[in-house]
Each structure stands twice: as C-alpha cells, then as structure tokens.
C-alpha positions as CSV (number, residue, x, y, z in Angstrom):
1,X,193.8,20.0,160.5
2,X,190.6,18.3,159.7
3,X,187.4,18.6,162.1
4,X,187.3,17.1,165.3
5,X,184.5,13.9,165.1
6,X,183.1,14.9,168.8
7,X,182.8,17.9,170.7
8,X,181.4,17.3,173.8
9,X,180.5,19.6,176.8
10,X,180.2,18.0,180.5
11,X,176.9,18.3,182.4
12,X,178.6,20.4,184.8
13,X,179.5,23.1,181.6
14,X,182.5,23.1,182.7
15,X,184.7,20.9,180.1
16,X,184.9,20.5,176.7
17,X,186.0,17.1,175.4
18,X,187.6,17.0,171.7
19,X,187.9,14.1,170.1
20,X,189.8,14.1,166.2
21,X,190.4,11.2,164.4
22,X,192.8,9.1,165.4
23,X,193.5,10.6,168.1
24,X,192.4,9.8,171.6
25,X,190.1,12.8,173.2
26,X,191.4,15.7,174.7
27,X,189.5,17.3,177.8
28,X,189.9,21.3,177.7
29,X,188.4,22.8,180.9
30,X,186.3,25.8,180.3
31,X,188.5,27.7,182.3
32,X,191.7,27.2,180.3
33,X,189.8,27.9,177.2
34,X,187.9,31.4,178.7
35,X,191.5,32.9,179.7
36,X,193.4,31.5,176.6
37,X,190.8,32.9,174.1
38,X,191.6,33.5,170.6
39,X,189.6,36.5,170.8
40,X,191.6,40.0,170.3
41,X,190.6,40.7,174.1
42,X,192.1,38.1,175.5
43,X,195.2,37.9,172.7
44,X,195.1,41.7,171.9
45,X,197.2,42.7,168.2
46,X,200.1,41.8,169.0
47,X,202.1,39.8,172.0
48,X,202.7,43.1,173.9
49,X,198.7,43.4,174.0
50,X,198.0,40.1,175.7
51,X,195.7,40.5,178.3
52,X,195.7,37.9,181.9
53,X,192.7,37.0,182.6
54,X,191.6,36.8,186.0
55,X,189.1,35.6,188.3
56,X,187.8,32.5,185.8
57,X,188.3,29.5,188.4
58,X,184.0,28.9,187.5
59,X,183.6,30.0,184.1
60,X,181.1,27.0,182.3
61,X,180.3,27.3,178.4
62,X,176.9,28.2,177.5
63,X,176.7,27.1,174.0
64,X,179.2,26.1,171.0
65,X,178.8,27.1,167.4
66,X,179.7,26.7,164.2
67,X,181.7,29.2,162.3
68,X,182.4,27.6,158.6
69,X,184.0,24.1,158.4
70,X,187.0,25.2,159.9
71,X,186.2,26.8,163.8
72,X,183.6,26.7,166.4
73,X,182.8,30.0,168.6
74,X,182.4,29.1,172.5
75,X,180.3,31.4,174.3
76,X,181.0,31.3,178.2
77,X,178.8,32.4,180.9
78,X,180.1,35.6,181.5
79,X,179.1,36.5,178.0
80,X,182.6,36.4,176.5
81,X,181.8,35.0,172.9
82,X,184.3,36.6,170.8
83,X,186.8,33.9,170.4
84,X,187.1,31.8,167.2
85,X,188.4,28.3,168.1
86,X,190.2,27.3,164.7
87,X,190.5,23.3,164.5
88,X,194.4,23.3,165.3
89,X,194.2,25.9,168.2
90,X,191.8,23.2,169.7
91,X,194.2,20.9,168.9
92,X,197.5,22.7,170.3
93,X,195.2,23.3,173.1
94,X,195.0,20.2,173.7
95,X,198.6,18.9,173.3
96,X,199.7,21.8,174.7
97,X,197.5,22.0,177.8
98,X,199.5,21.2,181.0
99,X,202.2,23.8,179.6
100,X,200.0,26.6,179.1
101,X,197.9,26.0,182.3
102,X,201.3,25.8,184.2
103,X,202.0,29.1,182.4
104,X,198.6,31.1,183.2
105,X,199.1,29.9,186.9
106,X,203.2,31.5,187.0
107,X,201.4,35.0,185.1
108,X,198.6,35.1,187.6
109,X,201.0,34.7,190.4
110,X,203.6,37.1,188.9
111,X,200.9,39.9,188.5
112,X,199.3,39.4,192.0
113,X,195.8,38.1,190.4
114,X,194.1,35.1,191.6
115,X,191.8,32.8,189.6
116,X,188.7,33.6,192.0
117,X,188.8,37.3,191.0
C-alpha cells in the first residue's frame, strides 16, 4: 500500500480524514481508531488477548507522527500513543469501517460496557 496523499484531522480532533490516491477519502473517527488500536494493549499477542475498550465516546487526537515511510503513530488525548497505524490498517480501516464499528458496539453490549465509561 503506498502512502496516503492527505491526512487530515478535523478542528474538533475528533476525525481523521485519509485520503490515498485514487481513492476517494475515508473519514475514521478518533473514536473508532482509539478502541481498534494496533497497539499490543488494545490487540494484546494474540486474539485471545484482545482487549474492549470502553468509555471512548470523546476521545480527540492530539498529534499524528511519522514512523518511517510506511505508518503514522496517533496519539489521543488520554495519552494512549502506542499504536502504529501501518498504511493498509488505515486503509482496511477505512473499507472496513461500518463492520467493525457495528462490531465494537455488539462487544460493548455483550460485556455490559458502555462507550461513556
């Protein structure tokens, strides 16, 4: 996957737009991308590990970084800033998005957790 031609955070902090070529853009909330985190926290070692995320209804993003030509690091404002954001996770992020939100919501339910806590 080559690099994404825009990245581009909303005033509000709270969505990142991704825009590779030829494609049109894709709009990730902050949310979405705080609880489905590449980091080992969030993803643990193995599938078994996974970790649900609660209470992240008004995470924003504080910064975005560079890691190499390949990633970016996403630093939220709770201070969660392990996650390396690889070019095609962005990407299946965003192609994937309505799945996986739709997916969080059914794990939050299933495990009594709510998005505000």
């Amino acid at each position: 996957m080559t690099a994404p031609k825009e990245l581009r955070v909303s005033k509000d902090r709270k969505l990142l737009s991704v825009t590779f070529p030829n494609h049109q853009p894709f709009e990730l909330p902050a949310e979405l991308l705080r609880v489905a985190s590449p980091s080992a926290e969030v993803q643990g070692h193995s599938p078994d590990q996974r970790v649900t995320v609660p209470g992240k209804r008004n995470v924003a993003i504080l910064k975005i970084e560079p890691v190499g030509n390949y990633a970016v690091r996403i630093t939220f404002d709770d201070f969660h800033d392990t996650g390396i954001f690889t070019w095609n996770y962005l990407h299946t992020l965003g192609h994937e998005k309505d799945e996986r939100w739709n997916a969080y919501l059914a794990e939050l339910a299933g495990k009594g957790l709510s998005r505000d806590r």
